[in-house]
RODO-2510 file (C-alpha; in nm, 4 decimals, decimal comma):
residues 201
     n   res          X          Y          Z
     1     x    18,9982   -17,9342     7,7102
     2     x    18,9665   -18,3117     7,6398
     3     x    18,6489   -18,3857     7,3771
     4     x    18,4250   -18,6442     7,4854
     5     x    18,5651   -18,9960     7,3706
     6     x    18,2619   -19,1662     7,1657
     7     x    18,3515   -19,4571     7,1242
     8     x    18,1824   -19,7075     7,3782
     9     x    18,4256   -19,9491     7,3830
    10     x    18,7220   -19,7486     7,4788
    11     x    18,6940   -19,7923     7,8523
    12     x    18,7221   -20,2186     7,7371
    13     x    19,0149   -20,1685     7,5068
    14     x    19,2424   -19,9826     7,7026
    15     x    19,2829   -20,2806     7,9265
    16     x    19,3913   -20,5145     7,6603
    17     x    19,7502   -20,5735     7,5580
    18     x    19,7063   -20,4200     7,2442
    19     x    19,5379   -20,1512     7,3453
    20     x    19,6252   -19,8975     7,0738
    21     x    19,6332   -20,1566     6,7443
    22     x    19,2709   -20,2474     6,9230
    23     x    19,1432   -19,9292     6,9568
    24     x    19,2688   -19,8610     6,6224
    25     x    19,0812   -20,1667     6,4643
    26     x    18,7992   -20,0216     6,6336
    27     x    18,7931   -19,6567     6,4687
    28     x    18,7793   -19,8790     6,1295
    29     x    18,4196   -19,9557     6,2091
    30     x    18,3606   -19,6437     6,4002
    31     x    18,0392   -19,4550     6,2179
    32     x    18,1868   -19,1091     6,3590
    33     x    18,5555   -19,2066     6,1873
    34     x    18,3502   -19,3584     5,8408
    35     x    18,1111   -19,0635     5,8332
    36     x    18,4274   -18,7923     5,8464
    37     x    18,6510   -18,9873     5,6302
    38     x    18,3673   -18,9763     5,3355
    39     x    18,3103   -18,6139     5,4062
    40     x    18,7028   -18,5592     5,3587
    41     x    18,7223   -18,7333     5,0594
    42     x    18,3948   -18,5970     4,8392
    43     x    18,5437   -18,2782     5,0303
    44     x    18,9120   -18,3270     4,8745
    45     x    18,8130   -18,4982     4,5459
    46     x    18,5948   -18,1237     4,4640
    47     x    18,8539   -17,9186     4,5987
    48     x    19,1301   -18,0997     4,3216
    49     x    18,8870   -18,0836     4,0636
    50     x    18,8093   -17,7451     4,0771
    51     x    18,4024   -17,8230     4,1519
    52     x    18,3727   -17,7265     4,5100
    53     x    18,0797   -17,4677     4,5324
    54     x    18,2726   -17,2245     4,6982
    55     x    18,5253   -17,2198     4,4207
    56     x    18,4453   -17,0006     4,0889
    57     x    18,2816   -17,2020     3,8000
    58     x    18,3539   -17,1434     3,4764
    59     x    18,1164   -16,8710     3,4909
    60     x    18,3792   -16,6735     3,7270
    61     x    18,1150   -16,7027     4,0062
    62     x    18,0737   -16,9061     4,3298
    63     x    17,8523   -16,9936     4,5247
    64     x    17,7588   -16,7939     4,8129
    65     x    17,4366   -16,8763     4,8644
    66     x    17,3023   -16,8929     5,2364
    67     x    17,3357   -17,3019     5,3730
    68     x    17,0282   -17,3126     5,6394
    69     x    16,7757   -17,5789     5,8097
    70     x    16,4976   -17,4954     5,6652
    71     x    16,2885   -17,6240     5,9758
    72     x    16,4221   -17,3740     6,2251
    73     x    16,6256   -17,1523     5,9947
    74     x    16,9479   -17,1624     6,1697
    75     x    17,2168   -17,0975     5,8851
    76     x    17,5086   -17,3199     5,8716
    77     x    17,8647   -17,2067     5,8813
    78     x    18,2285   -17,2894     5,8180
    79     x    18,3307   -17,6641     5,6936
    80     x    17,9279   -17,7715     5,7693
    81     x    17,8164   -17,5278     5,5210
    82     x    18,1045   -17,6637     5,2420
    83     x    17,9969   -17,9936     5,2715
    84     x    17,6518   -17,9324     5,2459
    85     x    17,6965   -17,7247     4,9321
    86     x    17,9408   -17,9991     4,8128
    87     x    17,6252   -18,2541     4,8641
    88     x    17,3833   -17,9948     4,6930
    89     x    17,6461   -17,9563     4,3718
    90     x    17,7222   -18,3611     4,3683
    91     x    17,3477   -18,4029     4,3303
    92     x    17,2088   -18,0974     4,1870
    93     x    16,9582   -17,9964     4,4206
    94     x    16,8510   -17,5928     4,3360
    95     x    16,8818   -17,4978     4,6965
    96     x    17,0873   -17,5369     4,9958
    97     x    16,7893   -17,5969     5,2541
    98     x    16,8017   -17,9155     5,4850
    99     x    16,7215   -18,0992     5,7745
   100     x    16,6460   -18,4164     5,9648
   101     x    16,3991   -18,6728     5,9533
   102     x    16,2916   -18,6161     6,3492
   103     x    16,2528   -18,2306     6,2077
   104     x    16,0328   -18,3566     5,9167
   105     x    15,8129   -18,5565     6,1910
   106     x    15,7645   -18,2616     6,4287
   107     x    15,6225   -18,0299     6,1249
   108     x    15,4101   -18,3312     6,0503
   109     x    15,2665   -18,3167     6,4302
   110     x    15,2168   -17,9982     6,4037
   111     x    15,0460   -17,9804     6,0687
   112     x    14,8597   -18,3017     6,2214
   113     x    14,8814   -18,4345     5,8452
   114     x    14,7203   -18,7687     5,7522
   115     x    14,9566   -19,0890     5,6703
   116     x    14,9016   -19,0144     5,2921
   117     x    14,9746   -18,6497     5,3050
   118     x    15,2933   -18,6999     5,5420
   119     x    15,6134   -18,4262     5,4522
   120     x    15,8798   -18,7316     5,4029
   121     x    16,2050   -18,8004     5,2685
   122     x    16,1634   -19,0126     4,9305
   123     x    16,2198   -19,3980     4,8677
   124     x    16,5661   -19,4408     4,8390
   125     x    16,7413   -19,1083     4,9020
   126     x    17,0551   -19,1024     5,0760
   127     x    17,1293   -18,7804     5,3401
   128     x    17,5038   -18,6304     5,4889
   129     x    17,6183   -18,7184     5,8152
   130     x    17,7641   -18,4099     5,9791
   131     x    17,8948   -18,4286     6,3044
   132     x    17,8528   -18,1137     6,5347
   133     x    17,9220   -17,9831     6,8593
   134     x    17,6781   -17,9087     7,0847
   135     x    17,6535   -17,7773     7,4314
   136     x    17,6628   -18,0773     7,6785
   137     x    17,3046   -18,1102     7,9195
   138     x    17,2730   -18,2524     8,2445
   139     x    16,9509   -18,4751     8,3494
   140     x    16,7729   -18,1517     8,4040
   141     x    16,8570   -18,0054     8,0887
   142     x    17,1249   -17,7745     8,2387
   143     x    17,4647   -17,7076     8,0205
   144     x    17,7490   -17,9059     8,2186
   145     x    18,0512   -17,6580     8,3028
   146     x    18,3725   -17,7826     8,3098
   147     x    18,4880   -17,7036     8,6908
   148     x    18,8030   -17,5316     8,6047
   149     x    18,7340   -17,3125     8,3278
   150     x    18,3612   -17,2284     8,4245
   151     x    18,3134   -17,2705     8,0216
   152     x    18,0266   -17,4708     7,8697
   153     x    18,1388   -17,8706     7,7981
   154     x    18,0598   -17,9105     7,4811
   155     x    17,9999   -18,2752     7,2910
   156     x    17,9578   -18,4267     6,9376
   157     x    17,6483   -18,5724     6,7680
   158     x    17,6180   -18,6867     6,4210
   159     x    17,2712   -18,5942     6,2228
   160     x    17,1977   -18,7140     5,9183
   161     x    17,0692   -18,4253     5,6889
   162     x    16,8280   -18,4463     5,3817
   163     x    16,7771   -18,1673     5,0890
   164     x    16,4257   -18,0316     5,0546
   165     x    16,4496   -18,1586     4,6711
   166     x    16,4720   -18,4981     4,8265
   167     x    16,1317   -18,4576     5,0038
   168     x    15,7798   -18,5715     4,8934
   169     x    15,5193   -18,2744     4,8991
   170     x    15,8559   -18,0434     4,9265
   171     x    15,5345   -17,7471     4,8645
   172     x    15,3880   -17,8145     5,2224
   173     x    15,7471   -17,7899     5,3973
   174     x    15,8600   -17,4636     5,2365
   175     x    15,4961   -17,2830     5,2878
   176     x    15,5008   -17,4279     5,7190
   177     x    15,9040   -17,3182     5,7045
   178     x    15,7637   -16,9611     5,5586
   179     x    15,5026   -16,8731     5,8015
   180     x    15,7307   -16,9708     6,0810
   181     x    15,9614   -16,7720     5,9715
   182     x    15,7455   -16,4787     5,9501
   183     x    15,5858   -16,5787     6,3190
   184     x    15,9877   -16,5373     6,4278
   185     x    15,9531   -16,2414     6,2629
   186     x    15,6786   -16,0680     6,4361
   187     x    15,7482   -16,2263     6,7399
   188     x    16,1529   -16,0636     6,7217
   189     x    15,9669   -15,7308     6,6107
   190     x    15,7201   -15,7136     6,8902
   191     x    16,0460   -15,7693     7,1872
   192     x    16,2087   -15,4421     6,9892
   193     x    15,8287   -15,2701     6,9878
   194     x    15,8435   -15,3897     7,4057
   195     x    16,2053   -15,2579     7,4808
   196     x    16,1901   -14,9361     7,2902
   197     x    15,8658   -14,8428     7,4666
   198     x    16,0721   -14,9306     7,8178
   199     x    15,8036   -15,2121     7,9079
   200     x    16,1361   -15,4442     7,9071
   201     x    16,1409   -15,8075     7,8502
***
């Protein structure tokens, strides 16, 4: 299956004579092309040196530790999970908990915190592009099958990810992460309670 071309001007340059040095030119400047060629190479440079976190330390032990959003707790998994463990290592954050700023702004709305007390990302920090595939959605929020296959399309974003140690009042995010987690909890808990006593979903 062909992956969604994201470059806008692709349509334009494969009119011109030069089509392919063009479109090549173009990838230069590309954010999706920068952002995956930096991950490669902080990627590459740990691997040589022996300092990736999945590697054993000097110590004997690696890092196995669980790589999750700590807004929705989804946990992170093959390369996305290396090079977020790469960025914790390169900047010595104690955990391996991130997420976006839009995430960061939705706990804020629903904490209805003041300006002053906002949950943001500190002056000056610098977060991880990491590009991801998600499932394609038409205008009414549908997932788009491809005709053929009857599969889900799928198509790549880029999010910029932050560590909780580069948050201001990182307290207030962990303790609204916690009890959401436990509300998944109960909520998960009560649907087994449901289908066990055959009340169903």
């Amino acid at each position: 299956m062909e992956t969604p071309n994201t470059n806008p001007n692709a349509e334009e340059l494969s009119k011109t004579p030069d089509a392919v040095e063009a479109a090549a030119k173009s990838a230069q400047t590309d954010p999706s092309v920068i952002n995956a060629r930096v991950n490669r190479k902080n990627f590459m440079n740990a691997l040589e040196d022996g300092s990736l976190a999945c590697l054993p330390g000097a110590d004997g032990k690696a890092d196995v530790s669980v790589v999750k959003n700590v807004v929705n707790g989804t946990k992170y998994k093959g390369m996305t999970t290396l090079l977020l463990k790469n960025f914790s290592q390169l900047h010595g954050y104690p955990t391996n908990e991130y997420m976006t700023v839009q995430q960061l702004n939705k706990v804020n709305m629903e904490k209805e915190l003041g300006w002053n007390d906002r949950i943001r990302i500190k002056k000056g920090e610098h977060g991880i592009n990491i590009d991801f595939s998600v499932p394609k959605l038409d205008e009414n929020g549908k997932e788009v099958k491809d005709p053929e296959t009857g599969k889900t399309v799928n198509e790549k974003i880029t999010a910029k990810l932050f560590n909780i140690a580069q948050v201001e009042n990182p307290e207030k995010l962990a303790e609204w992460a916690k009890e959401q987690a436990e509300a998944r909890y109960e909520y998960a808990k009560a649907q087994v309670a449901r289908a066990e006593s055959g009340q169903g979903s």
